[in-house]
C-alpha positions, 0 to 999 in steps of 0.5 A, a space after each residue: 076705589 080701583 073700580 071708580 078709577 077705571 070708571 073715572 079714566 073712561 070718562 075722561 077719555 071718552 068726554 075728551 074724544 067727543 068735546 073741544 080738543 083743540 082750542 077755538 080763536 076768534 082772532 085767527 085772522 091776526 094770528 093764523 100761525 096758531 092753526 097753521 105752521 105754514 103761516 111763519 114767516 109768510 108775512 115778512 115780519 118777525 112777529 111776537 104775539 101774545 094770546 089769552 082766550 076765557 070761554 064762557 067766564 062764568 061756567 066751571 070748568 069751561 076752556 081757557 087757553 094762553 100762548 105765545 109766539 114767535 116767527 121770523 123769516 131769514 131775508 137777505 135783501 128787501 124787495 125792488 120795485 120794478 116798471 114794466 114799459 107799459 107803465 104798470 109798477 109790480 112787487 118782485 122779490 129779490 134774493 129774498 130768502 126761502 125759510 121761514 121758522 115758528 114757535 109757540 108755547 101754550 097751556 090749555 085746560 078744559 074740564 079736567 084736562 090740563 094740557 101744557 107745551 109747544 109747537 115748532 115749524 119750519 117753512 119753505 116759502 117760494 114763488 109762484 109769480 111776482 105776486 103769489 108765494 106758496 108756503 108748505 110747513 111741517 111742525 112737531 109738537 108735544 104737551 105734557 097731559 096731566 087730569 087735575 086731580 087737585 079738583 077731585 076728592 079720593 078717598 085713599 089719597 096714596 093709591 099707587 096707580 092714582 099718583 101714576 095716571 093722574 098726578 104725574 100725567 105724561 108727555 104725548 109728541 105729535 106732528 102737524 103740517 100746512 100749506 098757504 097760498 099768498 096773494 095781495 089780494 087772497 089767501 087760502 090755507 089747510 093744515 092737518 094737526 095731531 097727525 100722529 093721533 096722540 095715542 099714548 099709554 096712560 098708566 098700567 091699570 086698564 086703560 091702554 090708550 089715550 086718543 087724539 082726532 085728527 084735526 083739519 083746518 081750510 081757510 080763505 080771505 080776500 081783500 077789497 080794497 077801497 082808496 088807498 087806506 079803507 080794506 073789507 075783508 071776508 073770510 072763512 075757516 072750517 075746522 073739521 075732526 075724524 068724526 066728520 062734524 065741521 065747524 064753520 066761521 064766517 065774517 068780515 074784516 073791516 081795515 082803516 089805514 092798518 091801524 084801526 080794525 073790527 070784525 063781525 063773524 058767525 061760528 056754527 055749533 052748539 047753536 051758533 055764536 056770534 062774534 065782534 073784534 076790534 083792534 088798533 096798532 100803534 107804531 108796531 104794536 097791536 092790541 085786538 079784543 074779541 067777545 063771543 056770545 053763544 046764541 044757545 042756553 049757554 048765555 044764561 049762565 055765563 058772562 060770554 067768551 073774551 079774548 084778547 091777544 097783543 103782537 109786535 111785529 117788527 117791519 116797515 108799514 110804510 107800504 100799501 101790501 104789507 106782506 111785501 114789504 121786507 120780501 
């Protein structure tokens, strides 16, 4: 028996150092707080965002992750709109305050790992024009890490070491750290997560330590926009682990009066994966919807990935550049 738990806890590991650690969203673009701590409060909303994601329904043991939200910004007064003599109107903050702070909740499973905690951040947001704010954030995180032995079959059930690695599972802290860069027109981000690695002891049988890669995140948009109501919007996000093997997302937004959107994009990996979003708000809430459908073998054995997430966010729309509006 012992000998089989030292084998299963080598697979366990050496399965999570190699498969998806960190959960994929295919909605990044409307809640980018979740692969960036910088991102809080960078919008001038105070947002509530609600997220659940099924990846490939149909495959036991597939990724499923949940989370929910939160991030505000301190703002002490609104913007002004000033007129230069040369007739051209431009945004300008105006005591606008500096902080900004986040948070999310989150459960994870994927396989036999089961991953439950949270994440808070702070920002420091300023100006480097009158249209460009740079934000730098700084995240601690923690999630309690448990193997699912409900799902596994032993046959001494009270083994001592089997309730201490398994059954209690451990608390593993972290850290994680991005920058955004935020124009009418452009963003651009990178974020760095599991900094500290995540390198705990799990048990007192052999296996001394529990290793996590360092994740990084670069992404981009820009915005062209079309009258007064019609916005296309490319994008791409690269997320790439120590072991030097990126990931890459691309596509395009499409935004009619902020309030109806859809989205085509393209993921690499495990032989690609093609993306279609649609989303409408009403009011102050938003409802998006994502299905992912793997171009490998994959599609033969499942039903596809879904996703869907719901946001209120609490601000004035009444403006064309809506990350402006409460500045």
């Amino acid at each position: 028996m012992k000998r089989l738990l030292y084998i299963l806890l080598l697979l366990v590991a050496a399965n999570t150092a190699r498969a998806q650690q960190l959960p994929l969203y295919s909605q990044y673009l409307y809640n980018m707080y979740l692969i960036n701590p910088a991102i809080a409060g960078s919008d001038g909303y105070t947002s509530i965002n609600v997220t659940t994601r099924r990846q490939w329904v149909g495959l036991i043991g597939a990724p499923e992750v949940s989370s929910l939200s939160f991030q505000t910004r301190f703002l002490k007064r609104g913007y002004v709109l000033n007129t230069r003599k040369s007739g051209r109107q431009i945004y300008r903050p105006q005591r606008d305050s500096k902080v900004g702070l986040g948070g999310y909740l989150f459960t994870y499973n994927s396989g036999l790992i089961q991953r439950t905690g949270f994440q808070a951040s702070y920002v420091y947001h300023t100006w480097l024009n009158y249209t460009t704010q740079l934000s730098m954030g700084l995240g601690a995180s923690g999630y309690y890490l448990r193997i699912k032995d409900e799902d596994l079959i032993f046959e001494q059930e009270d083994n001592p070491a089997l309730y201490e690695s398994l059954r209690r599972g451990i608390f593993v802290p972290d850290v994680v750290a991005g920058v955004y860069l935020l124009n009418v027109k452009y963003s651009i981000g990178f974020s760095a997560d599991q900094l500290l690695g995540a390198i705990v002891k799990i048990g007192d049988i052999g296996l001394t330590e529990y290793r996590m890669s360092r994740h990084f995140y670069l992404m981009g948009s820009y915005s062209f926009f079309i009258g007064k109501t019609f916005e296309i919007k490319p994008s791409a996000l690269i997320k790439m682990s120590e072991q030097l093997k990126p990931q890459a997302t691309v596509g395009a937004q499409f935004n009619y009066d902020n309030a109806l959107w859809a989205g085509f994009s393209y993921r690499t990996g495990m032989g690609g994966t093609m993306i279609a979003n649609f989303g409408v708000r009403y009011d102050r809430y938003h409802l998006g919807y994502a299905f992912d459908f793997s171009m490998s073998q994959l599609h033969n054995v499942t039903y596809g990935t879904h996703e869907f997430t719901l946001a209120v966010k609490f601000g004035d729309y009444l403006r064309r550049y809506r990350w402006l509006d409460r500045y």
